[in-house]
N, C-alpha and C positions, 0 to 999 in steps of 0.2 A: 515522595511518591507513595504509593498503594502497599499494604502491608502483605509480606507474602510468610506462610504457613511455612512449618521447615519439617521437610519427609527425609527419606530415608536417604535419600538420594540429595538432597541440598535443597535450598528454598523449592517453595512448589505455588506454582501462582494459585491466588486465592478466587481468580476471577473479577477482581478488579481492575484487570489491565490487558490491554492489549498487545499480543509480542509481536513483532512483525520485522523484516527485514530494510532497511534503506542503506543506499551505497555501501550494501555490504557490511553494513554495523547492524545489529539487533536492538530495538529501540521497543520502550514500554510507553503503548499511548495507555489513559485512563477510558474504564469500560464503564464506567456507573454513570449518571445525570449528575450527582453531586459534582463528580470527579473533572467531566467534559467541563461543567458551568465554568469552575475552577480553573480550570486549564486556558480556557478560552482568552480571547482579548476584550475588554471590559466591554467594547462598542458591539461584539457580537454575542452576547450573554442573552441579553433582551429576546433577541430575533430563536435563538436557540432555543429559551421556554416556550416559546409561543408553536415554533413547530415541533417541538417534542410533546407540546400538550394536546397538537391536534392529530399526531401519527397513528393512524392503527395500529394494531397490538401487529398482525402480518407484515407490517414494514418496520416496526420499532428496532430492530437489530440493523437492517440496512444504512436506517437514521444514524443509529448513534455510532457505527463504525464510520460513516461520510462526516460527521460532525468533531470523535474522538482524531480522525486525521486532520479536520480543520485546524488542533490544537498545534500544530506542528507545520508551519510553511512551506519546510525545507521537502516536507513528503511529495506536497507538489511541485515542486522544482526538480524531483530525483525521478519522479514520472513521465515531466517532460524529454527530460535527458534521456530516460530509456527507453519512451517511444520515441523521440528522434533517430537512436541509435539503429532500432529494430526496421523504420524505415526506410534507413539508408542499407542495411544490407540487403533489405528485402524488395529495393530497387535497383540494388547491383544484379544481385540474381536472377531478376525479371531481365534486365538489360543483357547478361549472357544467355537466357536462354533464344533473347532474339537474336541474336548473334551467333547462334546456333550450337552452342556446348549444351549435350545432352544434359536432361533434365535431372536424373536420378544423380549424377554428379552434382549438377549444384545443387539440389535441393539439399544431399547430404554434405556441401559445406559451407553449405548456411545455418543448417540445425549443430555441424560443431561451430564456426564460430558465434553461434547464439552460444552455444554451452560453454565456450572457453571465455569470452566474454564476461558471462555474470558472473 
């Protein structure tokens, strides 16, 4: 992976890499065009130059975070799972409050089992 600079405090990303959370593990996607190309699967390499060469500079960062998590499948499979999840509670809740349990109650336990959840 992406070399990282070593501070006071322990390695210090150099900007190479993206840190980000999935199922609760912290994962380094690549933040460069070299890095993404690299990462990619060979079949989608092609498609990736072509639209990182026609991106505005004001979308370039949007691109290549949507592109740096292409490098990684499992990112959208962990997305689906936790908008399913946020779904289903946020249709329970809906469903008690038609059923008449005050609203400040469940709203406040929907936001902890969001919180106990992740």
């Amino acid at each position: 992976m992406d070399e990282h600079i070593e501070g006071p405090d322990g390695p210090q990303d150099d900007g190479r890499t993206i840190r980000t959370v999935v199922d609760g593990t912290w994962i380094e996607l690549p933040a460069t065009i070299g890095g993404i190309r690299a990462a990619l699967p060979a079949e989608l390499r092609d498609e990736f130059g072509k639209v990182i060469e026609e991106t505005p500079a004001g979308e370039m960062l949007a691109t290549m975070v949507r592109w740096s998590r292409a490098t990684r499948p499992d990112i959208e499979e962990a997305d689906r799972r936790a908008h399913d999840r946020v779904k289903a509670l946020t249709d329970e809740a809906e469903a008690r409050i038609i059923l008449g349990e005050d609203q400040n109650v469940v709203q406040r336990d929907l936001h902890e089992r969001l919180r106990d959840d992740s």
